[in-house]
KELUMFI-916371 format. One record per residue (C-alpha): residue in three letters; y, z, x. Coordinates in pm, whole numbers, plus 50000, padded with zeros to 5 digits. Layout:
<fitors>
> residu_yy_zz_xx
> ALA_Y_Z_X
...
</fitors>
This chain:
<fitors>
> residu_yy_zz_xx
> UNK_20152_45784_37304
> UNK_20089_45475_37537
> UNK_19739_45327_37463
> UNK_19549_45237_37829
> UNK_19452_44890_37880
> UNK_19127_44881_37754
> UNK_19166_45015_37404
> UNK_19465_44778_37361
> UNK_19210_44461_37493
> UNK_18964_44632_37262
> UNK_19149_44615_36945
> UNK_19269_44289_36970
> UNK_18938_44166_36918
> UNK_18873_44085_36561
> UNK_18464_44165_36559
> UNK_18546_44508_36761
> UNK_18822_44565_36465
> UNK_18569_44512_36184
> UNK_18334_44700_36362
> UNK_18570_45010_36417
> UNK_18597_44975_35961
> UNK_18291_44941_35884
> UNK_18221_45261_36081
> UNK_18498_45456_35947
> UNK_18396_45344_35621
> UNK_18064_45463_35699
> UNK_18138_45755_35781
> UNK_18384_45874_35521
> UNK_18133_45839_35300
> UNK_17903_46086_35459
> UNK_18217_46327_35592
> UNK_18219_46600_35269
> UNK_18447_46778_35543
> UNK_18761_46541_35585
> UNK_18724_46453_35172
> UNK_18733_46826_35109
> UNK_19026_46903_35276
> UNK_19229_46585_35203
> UNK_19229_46422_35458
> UNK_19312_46036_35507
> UNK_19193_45755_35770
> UNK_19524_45592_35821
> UNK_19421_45344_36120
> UNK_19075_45274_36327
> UNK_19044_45121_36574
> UNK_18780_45084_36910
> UNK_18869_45388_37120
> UNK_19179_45474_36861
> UNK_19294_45614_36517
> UNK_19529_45783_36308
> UNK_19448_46053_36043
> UNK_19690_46253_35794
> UNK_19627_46570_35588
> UNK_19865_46747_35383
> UNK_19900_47131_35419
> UNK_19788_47273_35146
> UNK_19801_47671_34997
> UNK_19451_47683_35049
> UNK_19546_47619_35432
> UNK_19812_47930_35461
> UNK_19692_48209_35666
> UNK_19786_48546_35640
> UNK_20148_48495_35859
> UNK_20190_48193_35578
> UNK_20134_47923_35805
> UNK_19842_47660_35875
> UNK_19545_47804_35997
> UNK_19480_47667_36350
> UNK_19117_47584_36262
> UNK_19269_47369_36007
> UNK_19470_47186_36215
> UNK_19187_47172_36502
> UNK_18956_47043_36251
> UNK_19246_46735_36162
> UNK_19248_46617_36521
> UNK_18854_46631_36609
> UNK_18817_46421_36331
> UNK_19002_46165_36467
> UNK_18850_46257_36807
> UNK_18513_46123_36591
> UNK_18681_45839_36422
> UNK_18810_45707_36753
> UNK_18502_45742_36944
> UNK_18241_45637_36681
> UNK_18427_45329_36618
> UNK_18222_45136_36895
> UNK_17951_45169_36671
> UNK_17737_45396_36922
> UNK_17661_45800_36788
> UNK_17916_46018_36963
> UNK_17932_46347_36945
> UNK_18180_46617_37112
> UNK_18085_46763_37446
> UNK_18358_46967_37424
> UNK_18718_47037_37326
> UNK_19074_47184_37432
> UNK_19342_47257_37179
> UNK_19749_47380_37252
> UNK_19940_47477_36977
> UNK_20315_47406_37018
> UNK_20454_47522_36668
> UNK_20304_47583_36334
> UNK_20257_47384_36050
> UNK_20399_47493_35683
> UNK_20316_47487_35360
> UNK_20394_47146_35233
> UNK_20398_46955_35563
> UNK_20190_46618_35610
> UNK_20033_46632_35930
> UNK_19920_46337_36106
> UNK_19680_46354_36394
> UNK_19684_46043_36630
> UNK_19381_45990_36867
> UNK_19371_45724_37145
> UNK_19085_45702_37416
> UNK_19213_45769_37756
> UNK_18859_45702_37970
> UNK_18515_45563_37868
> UNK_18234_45565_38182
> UNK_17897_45543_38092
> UNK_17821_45747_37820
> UNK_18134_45979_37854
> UNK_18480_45952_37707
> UNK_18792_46157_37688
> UNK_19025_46134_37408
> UNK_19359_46273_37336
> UNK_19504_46391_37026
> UNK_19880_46450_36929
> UNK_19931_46642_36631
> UNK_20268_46599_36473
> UNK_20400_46678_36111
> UNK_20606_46467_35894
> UNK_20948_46491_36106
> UNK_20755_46347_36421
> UNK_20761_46727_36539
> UNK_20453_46779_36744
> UNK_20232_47104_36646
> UNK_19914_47054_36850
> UNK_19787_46851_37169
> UNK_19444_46841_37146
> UNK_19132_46687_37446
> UNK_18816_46610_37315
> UNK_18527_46518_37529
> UNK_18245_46291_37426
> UNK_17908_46162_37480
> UNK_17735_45889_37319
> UNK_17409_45919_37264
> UNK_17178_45592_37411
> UNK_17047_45325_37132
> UNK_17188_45482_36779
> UNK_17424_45297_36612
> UNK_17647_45420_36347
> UNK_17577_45124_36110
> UNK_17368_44768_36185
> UNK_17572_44538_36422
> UNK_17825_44332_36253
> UNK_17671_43940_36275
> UNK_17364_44084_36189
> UNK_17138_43924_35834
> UNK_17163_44331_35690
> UNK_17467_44378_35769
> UNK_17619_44067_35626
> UNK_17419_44141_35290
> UNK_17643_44473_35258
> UNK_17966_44332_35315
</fitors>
């Protein structure tokens, strides 16, 4: 998946970079939901990021594969990793989710998120869920909206901040 522009500008900067961490970081610690089903924070990045969960029994529904909420639940995650990482609250206005084959028992699925538009206070992000053979299982559009003047964590740069790093 091609990154635009702007996320690619974006990432190169090393304050936007250690921004997009100390978010994700953040935010991990808070999100009982990705811990719980194992999931991992590969790569963050402004407007980007990568995130892997292994299929687990617990995950089987009753035709022995990967419950789609399961693997919906892998790629809005990095839908919120990716648009958080600005450091500006962002929630989901709303979501789309195809899914092109199932997942198995044992696969590691790996759910890669990069921002494809950011006006305003609106983004869309897209999500390609593949497993561990670069076989893609879901394609997945999340909508967002930040919400004005609430920031994840204090600015990098600033005295607070500094003290907790």
């Amino acid at each position: 998946m091609l990154e635009p522009r702007h996320v690619a500008a974006a990432a190169a900067e090393p304050l936007a970079q250690r921004t997009a961490e100390r978010v994700r970081d953040h935010m991990l610690m808070q999100d009982h939901a990705a811990r719980a089903l194992g999931m991992e924070i590969v790569t963050v990045g402004p407007g980007r990021s990568r995130v892997r969960m292994p299929v687990r029994q617990d995950m089987m529904n009753g035709f022995a594969m990967c419950h789609g909420g399961l693997i919906a639940t892998l790629a809005d995650t990095a839908f919120a990793y990716a648009c958080n990482a600005y450091n500006e609250v962002t929630v989901a206005s709303g979501l789309s989710i195809d899914f092109i084959a199932p997942a198995k028992l044992g696969d590691v699925l790996e759910a890669t998120c990069v921002e494809q538009a950011l006006s305003g206070r609106t983004g869309v992000y897209d999500v390609v869920v593949s497993n561990q053979r670069a076989e893609r299982v879901a394609l997945f559009r999340g909508r967002s909206y930040r919400i004005k003047g609430r920031p994840v964590v204090e600015a990098v740069g600033s005295a607070a901040a500094d003290d907790q790093t």
